[in-house]
VOGU-3710 file (C-alpha; in Angstrom, 3 decimals, decimal comma):
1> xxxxxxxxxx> -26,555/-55,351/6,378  -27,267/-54,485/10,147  -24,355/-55,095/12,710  -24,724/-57,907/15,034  -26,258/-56,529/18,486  -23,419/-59,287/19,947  -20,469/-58,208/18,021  -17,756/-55,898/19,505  -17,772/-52,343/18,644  -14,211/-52,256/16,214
11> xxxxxxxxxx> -12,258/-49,420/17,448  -8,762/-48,191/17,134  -6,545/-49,424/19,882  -4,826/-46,776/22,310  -1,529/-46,560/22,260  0,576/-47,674/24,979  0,915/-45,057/27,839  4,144/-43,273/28,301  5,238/-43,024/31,812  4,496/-39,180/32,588
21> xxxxxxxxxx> 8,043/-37,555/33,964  6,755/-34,003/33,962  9,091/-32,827/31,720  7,428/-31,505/28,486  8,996/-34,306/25,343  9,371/-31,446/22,687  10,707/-28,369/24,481  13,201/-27,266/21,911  17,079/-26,898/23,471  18,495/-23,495/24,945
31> xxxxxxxxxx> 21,441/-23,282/22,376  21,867/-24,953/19,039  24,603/-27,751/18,506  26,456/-25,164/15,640  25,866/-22,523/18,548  27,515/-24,674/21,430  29,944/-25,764/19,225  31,234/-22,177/18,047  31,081/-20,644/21,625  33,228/-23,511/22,871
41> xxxxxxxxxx> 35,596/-23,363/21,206  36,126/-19,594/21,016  36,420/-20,072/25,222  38,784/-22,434/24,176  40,694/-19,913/22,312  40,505/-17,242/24,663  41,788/-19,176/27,535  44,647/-20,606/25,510  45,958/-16,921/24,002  44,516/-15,599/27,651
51> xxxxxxxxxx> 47,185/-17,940/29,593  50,411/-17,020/26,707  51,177/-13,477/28,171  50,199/-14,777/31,524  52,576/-16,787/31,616  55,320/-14,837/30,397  55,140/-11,401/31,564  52,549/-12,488/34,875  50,259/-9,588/33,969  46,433/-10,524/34,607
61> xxxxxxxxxx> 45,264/-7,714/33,177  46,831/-7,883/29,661  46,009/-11,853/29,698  42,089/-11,050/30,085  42,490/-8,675/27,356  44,299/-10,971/24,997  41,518/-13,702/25,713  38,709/-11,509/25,671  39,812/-10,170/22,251  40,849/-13,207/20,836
71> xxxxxxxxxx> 37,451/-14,785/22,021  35,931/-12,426/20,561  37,477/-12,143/17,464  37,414/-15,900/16,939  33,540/-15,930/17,321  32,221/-14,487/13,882  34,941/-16,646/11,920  34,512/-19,585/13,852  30,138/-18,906/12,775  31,797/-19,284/8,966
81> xxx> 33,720/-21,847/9,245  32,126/-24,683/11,301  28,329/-24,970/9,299
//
């Protein structure tokens, strides 16, 4: 059967437009959320074992070593523990 010369064309309908902010919708994030997470809370533990010896002997050098190490120490375990 021939279409009607009349009829409307049937077509799919557009979507609605999205207002365009210039920022691109799926740009994946800089750091995970287990990433964040881990780091976090390995600061947190370096600043808290960093301030200890600070505060009891005043020596600023041993205090960034004791947070740097325990920072750093903290990091791998935290990896296999919080996943």
């Amino acid at each position: 059967m021939a279409r009607d010369s009349h009829s409307p064309i049937h077509a799919q309908p557009e979507p609605p437009s999205q207002p365009s902010t210039g920022l691109p919708s799926a740009a994946p994030p800089f750091l995970s959320l287990h990433t964040t997470v881990v780091l976090l809370v390995a600061a947190f533990f370096g600043v808290v074992m960093g301030g200890l010896p600070f505060l009891s002997e005043k020596s600023v050098p041993k205090a960034v070593a004791a947070g740097l190490t325990t920072a750093t120490v903290s990091t791998p375990v935290l990896h296999k523990l919080i996943g």
